[in-house]
KOLGU-4560 file (N, C-alpha, C; in nm, 3 decimals, padded with zeros to 5 digits):
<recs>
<n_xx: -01.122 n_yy: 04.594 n_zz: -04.239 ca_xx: -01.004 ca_yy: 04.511 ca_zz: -04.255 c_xx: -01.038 c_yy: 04.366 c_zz: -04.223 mol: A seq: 1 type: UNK>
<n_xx: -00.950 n_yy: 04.266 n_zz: -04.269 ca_xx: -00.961 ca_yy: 04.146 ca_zz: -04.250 c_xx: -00.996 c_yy: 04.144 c_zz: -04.051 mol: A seq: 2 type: UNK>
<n_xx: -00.852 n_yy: 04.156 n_zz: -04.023 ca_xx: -00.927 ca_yy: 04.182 ca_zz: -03.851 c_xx: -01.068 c_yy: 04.225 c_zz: -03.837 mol: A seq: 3 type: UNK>
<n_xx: -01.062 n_yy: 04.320 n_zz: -03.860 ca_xx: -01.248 ca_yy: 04.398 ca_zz: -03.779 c_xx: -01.359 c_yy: 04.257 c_zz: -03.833 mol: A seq: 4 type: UNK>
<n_xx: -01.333 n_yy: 04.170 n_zz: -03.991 ca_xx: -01.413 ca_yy: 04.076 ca_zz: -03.985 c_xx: -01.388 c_yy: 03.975 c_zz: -03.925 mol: A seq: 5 type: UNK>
<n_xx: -01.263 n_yy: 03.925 n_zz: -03.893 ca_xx: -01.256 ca_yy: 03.821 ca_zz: -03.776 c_xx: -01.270 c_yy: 03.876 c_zz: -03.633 mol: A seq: 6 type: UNK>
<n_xx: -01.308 n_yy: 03.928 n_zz: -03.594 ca_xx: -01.326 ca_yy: 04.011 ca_zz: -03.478 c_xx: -01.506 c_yy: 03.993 c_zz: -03.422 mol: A seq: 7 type: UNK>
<n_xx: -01.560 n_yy: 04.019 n_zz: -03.610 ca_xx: -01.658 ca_yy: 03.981 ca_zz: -03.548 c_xx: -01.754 c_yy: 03.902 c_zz: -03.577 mol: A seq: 8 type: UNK>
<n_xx: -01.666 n_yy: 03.809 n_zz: -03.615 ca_xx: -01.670 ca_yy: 03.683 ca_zz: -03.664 c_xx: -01.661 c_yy: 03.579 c_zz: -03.510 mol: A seq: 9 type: UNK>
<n_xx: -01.559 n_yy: 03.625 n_zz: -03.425 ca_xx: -01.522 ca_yy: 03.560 ca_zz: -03.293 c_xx: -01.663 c_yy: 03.624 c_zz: -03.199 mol: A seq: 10 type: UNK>
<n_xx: -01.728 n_yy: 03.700 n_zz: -03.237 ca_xx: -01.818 ca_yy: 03.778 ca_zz: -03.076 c_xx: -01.915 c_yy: 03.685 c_zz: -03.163 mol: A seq: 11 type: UNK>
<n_xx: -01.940 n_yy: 03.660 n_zz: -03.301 ca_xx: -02.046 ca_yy: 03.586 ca_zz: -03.331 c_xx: -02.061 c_yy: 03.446 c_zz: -03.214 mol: A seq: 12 type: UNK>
<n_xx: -01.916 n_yy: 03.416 n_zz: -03.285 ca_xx: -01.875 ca_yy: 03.250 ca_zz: -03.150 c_xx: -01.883 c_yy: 03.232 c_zz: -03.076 mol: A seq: 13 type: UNK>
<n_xx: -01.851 n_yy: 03.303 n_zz: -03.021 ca_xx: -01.850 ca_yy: 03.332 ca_zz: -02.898 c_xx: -01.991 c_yy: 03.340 c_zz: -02.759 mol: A seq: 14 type: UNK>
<n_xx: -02.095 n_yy: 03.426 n_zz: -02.842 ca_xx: -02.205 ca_yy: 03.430 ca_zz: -02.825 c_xx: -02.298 c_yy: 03.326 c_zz: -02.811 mol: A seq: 15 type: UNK>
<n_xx: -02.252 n_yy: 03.206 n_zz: -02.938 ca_xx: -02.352 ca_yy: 03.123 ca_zz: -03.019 c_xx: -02.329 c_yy: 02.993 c_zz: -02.908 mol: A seq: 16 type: UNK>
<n_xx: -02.186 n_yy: 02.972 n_zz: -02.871 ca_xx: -02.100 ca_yy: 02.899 ca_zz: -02.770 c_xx: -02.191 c_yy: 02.907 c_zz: -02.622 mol: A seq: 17 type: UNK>
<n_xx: -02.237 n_yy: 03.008 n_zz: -02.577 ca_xx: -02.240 ca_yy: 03.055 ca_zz: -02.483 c_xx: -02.442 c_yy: 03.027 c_zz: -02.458 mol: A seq: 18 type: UNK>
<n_xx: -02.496 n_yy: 03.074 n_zz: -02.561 ca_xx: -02.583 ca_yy: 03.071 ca_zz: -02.580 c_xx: -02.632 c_yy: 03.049 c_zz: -02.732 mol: A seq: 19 type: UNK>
<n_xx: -02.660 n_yy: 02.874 n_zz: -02.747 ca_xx: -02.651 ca_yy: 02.794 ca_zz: -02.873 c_xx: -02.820 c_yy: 02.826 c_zz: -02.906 mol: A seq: 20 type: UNK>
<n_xx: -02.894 n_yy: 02.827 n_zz: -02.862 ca_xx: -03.064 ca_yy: 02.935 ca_zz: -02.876 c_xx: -03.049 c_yy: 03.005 c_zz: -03.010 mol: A seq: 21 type: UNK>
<n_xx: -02.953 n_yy: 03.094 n_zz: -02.976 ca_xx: -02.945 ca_yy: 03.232 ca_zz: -03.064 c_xx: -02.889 c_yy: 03.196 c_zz: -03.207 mol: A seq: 22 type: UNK>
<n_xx: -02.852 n_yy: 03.260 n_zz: -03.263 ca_xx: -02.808 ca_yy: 03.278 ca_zz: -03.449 c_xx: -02.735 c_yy: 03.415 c_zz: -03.463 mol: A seq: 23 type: UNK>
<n_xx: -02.635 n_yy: 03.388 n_zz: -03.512 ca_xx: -02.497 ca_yy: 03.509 ca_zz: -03.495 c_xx: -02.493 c_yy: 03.552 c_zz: -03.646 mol: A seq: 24 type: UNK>
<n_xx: -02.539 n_yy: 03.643 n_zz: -03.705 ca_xx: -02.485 ca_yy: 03.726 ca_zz: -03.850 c_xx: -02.415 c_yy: 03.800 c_zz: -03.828 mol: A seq: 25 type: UNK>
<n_xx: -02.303 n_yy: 03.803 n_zz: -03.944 ca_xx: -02.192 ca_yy: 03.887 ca_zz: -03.922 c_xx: -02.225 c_yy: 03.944 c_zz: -04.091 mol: A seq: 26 type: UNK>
<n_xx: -02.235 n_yy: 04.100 n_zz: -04.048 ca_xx: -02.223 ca_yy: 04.142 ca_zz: -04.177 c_xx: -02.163 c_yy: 04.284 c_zz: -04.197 mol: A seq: 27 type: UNK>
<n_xx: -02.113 n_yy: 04.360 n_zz: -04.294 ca_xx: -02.014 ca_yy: 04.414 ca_zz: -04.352 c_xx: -02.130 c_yy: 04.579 c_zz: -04.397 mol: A seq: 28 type: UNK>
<n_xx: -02.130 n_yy: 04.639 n_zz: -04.262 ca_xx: -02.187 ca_yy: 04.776 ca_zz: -04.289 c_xx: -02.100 c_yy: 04.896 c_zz: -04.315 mol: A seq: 29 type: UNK>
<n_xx: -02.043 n_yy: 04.945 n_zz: -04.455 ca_xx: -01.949 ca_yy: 05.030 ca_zz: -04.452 c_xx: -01.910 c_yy: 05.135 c_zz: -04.343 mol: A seq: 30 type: UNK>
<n_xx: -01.854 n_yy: 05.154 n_zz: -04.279 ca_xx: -01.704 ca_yy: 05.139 ca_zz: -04.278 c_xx: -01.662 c_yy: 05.017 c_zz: -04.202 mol: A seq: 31 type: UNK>
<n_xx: -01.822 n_yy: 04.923 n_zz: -04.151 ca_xx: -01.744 ca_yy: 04.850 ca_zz: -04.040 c_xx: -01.846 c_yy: 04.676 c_zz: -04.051 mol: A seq: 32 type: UNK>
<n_xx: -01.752 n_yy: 04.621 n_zz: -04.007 ca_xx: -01.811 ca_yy: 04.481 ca_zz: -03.976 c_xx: -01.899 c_yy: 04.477 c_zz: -03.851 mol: A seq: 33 type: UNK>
<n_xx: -02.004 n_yy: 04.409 n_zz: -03.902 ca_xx: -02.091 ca_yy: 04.404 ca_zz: -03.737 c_xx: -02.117 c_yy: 04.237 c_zz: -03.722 mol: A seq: 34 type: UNK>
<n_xx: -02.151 n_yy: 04.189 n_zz: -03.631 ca_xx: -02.234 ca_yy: 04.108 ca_zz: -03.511 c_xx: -02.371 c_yy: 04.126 c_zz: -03.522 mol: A seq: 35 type: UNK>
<n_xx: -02.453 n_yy: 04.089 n_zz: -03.541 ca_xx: -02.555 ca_yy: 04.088 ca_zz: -03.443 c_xx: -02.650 c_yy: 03.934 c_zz: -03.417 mol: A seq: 36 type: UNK>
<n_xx: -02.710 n_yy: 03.936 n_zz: -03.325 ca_xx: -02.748 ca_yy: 03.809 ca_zz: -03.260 c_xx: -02.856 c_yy: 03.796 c_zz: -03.215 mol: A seq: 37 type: UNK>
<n_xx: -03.000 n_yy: 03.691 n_zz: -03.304 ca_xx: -03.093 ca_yy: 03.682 ca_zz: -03.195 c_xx: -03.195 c_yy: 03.711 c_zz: -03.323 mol: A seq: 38 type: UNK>
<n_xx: -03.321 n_yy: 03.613 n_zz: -03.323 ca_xx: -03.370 ca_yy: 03.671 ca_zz: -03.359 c_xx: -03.527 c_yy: 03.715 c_zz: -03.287 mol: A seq: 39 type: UNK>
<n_xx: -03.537 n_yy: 03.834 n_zz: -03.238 ca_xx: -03.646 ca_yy: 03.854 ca_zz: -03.167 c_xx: -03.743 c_yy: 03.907 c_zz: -03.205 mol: A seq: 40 type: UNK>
<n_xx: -03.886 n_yy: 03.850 n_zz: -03.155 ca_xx: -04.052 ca_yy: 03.934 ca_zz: -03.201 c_xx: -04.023 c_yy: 04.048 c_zz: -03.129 mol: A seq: 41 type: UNK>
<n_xx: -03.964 n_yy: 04.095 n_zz: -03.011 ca_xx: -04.009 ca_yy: 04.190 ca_zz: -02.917 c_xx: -03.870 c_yy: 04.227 c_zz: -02.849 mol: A seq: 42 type: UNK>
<n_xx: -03.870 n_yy: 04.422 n_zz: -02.863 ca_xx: -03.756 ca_yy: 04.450 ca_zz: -02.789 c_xx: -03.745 c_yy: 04.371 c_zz: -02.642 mol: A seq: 43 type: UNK>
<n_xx: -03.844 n_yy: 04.333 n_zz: -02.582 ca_xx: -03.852 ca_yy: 04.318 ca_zz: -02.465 c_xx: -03.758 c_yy: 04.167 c_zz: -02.453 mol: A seq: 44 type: UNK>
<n_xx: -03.794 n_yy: 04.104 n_zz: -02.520 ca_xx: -03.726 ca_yy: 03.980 ca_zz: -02.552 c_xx: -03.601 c_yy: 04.016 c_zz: -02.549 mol: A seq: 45 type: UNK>
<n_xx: -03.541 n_yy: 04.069 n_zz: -02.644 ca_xx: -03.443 ca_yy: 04.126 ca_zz: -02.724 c_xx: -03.357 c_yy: 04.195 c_zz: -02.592 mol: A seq: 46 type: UNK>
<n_xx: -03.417 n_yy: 04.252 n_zz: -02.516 ca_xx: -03.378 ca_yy: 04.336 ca_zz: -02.408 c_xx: -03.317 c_yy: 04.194 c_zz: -02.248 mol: A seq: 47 type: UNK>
<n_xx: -03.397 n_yy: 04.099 n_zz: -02.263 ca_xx: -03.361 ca_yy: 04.004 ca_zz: -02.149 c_xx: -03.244 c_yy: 03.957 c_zz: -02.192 mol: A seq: 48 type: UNK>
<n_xx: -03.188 n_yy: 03.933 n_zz: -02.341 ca_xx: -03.082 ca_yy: 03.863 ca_zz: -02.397 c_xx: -02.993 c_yy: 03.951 c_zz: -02.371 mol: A seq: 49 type: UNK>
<n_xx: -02.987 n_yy: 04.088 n_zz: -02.386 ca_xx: -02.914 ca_yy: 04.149 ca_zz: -02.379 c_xx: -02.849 c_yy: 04.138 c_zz: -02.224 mol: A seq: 50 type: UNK>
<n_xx: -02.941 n_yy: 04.147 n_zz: -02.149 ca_xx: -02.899 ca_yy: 04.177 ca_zz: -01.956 c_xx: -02.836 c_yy: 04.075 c_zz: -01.960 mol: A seq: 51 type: UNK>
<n_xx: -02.880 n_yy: 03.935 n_zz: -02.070 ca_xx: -02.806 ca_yy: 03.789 ca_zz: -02.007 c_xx: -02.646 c_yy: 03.820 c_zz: -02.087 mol: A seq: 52 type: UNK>
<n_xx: -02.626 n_yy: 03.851 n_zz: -02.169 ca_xx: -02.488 ca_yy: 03.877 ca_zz: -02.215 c_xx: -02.414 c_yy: 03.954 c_zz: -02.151 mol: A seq: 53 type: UNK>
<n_xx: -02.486 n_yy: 04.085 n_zz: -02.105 ca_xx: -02.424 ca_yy: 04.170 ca_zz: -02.024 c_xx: -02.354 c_yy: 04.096 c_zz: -01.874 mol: A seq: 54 type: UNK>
<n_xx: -02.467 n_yy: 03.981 n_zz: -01.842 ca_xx: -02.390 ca_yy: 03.963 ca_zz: -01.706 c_xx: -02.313 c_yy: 03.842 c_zz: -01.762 mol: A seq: 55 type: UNK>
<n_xx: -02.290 n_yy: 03.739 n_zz: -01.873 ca_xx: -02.166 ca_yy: 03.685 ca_zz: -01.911 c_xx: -02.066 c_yy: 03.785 c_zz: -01.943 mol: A seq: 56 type: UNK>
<n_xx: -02.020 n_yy: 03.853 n_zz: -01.980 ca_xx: -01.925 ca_yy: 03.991 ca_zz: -02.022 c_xx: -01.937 c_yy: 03.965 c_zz: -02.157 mol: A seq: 57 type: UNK>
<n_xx: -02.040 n_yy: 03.947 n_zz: -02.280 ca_xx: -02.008 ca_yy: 03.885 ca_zz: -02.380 c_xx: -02.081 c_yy: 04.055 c_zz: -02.475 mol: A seq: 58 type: UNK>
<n_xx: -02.126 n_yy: 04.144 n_zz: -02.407 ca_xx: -02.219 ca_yy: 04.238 ca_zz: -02.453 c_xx: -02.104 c_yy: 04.388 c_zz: -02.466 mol: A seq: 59 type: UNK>
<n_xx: -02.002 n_yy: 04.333 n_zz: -02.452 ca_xx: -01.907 ca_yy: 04.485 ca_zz: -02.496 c_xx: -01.968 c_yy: 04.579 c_zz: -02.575 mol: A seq: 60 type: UNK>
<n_xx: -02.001 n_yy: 04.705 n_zz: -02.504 ca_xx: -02.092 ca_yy: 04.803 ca_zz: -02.635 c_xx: -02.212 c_yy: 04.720 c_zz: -02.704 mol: A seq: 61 type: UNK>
<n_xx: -02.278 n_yy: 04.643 n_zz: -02.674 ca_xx: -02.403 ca_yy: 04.614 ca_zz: -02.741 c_xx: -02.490 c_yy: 04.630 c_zz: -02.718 mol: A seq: 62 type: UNK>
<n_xx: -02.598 n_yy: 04.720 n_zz: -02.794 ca_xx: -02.718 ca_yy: 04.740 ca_zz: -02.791 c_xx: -02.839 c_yy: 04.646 c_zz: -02.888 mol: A seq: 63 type: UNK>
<n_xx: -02.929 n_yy: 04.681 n_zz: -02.877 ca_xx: -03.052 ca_yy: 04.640 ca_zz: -02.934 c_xx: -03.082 c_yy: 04.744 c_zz: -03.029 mol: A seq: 64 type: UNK>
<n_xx: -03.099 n_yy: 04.656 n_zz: -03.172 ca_xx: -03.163 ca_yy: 04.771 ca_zz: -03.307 c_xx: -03.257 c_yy: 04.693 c_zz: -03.349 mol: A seq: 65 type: UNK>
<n_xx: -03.314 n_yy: 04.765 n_zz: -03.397 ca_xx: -03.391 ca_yy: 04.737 ca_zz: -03.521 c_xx: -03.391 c_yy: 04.716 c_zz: -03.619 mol: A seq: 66 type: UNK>
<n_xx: -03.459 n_yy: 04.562 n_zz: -03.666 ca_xx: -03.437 ca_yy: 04.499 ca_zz: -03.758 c_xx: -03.523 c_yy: 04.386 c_zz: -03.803 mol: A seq: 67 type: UNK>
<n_xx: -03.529 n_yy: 04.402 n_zz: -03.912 ca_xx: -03.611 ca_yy: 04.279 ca_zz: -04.006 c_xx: -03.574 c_yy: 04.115 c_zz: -03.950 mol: A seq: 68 type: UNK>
<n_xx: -03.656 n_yy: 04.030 n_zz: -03.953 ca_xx: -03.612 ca_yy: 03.877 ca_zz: -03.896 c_xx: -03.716 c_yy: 03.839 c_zz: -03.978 mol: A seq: 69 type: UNK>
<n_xx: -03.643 n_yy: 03.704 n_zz: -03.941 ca_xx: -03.788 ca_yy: 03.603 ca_zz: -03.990 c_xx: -03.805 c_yy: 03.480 c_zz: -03.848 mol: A seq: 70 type: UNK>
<n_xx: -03.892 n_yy: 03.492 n_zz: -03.848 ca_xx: -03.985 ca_yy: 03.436 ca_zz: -03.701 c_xx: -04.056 c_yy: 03.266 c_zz: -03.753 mol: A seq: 71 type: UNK>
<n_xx: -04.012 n_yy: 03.203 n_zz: -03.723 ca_xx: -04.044 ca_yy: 03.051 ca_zz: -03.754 c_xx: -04.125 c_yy: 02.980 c_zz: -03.678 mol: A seq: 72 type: UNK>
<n_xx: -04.208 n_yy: 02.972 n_zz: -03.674 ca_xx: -04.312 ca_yy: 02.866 ca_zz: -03.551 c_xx: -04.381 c_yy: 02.777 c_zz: -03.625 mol: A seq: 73 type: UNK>
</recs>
């Protein structure tokens, strides 16, 4: 629904606000709109961002997946 994409459209913002580093995609996985944030070489990486959201309260239900990026240096 329009909500579920402004929904997570706002945790994108929210995130990006909080921690301007990162890069927020919001995209449209049937049945549901997702978030996700960051683009990391290494779960481990991937895993410190996470603890840092977790202790802003910004990590409601969020985990770490797996996924394609592109890495810029």
């Amino acid at each position: 629904t329009r909500t579920d994409q402004t929904n997570a459209q706002r945790a994108g913002t929210r995130v990006t606000t909080v921690f301007p580093e990162l890069q927020a995609y919001t995209t449209f996985e049937s049945p549901n709109w997702r978030c996700r944030v960051g683009d990391f070489s290494t779960r481990e990486e991937a895993n410190e961002y996470l603890n840092k959201l977790r202790e802003s309260r910004l990590a409601q239900g969020a985990i770490v997946v797996k996924s394609e990026v592109l890495i810029y240096k």
